[in-house]
N, C-alpha and C positions, 0 to 999 in steps of 0.2 A: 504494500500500500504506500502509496505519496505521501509525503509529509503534509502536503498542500489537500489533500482531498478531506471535502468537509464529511463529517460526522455528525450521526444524531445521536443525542442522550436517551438511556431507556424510561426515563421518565417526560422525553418530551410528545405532544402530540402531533398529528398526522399534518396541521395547517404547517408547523414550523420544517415538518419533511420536504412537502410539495415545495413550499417556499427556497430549499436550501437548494434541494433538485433544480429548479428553475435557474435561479442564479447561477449555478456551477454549472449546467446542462450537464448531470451526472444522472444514470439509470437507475442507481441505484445508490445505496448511503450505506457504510457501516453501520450497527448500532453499538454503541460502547456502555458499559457498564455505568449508574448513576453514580455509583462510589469510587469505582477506579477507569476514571477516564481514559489511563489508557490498554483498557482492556475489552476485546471487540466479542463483542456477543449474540452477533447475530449480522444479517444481512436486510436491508430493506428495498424492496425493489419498488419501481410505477407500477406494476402489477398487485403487489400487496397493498398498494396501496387504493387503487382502484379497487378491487377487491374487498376494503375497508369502507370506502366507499358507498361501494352496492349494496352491503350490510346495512348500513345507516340509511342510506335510502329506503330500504323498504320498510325498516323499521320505522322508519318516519313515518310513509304512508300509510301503514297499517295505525300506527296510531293519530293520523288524522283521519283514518275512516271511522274509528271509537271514537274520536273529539266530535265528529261530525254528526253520528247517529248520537251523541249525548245531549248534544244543542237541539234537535229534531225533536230529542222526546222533550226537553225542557218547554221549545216553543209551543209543540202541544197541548203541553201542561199549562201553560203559559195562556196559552188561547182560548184552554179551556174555561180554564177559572174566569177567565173575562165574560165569554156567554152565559156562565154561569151567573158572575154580577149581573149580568145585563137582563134575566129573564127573573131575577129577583125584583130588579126594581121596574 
């Protein structure tokens, strides 16, 4: 390995990868240890990281389809009680 090729920490996250990736135009980033920097712990490729990515994506939209039917039954709820005022008074 270069002395010059950057490295990511295993405590740091995926924006500060992409971001390093970018800068450096490197495919991939060693990972090094959080306590001993200079000891390499793994590999991180565009591929993992994409991959991380996709993860999160769907995880996301699975739970904005539960956000979504939540608000649904609330507005329901919501609607209801209103005709329900409305056929009281």
């Amino acid at each position: 390995m270069e002395q010059n090729t950057p490295t990511i920490g295993s405590n740091d996250n995926l924006a500060k990868a992409v971001e390093l990736m970018s800068k450096s135009e490197e495919e991939f980033l060693p990972v090094v240890s959080a306590t001993e920097k200079s000891r390499i712990i793994g590999l991180l490729t565009y591929k993992d990281v994409l991959t991380a990515y996709k993860i999160h994506l769907k995880e996301n939209q699975e739970a904005g389809i539960n956000l979504s039917l939540k608000r649904q039954r609330i507005k329901i709820l919501v609607r209801g009680r209103q005709l329900i005022h409305k056929t009281k008074d």
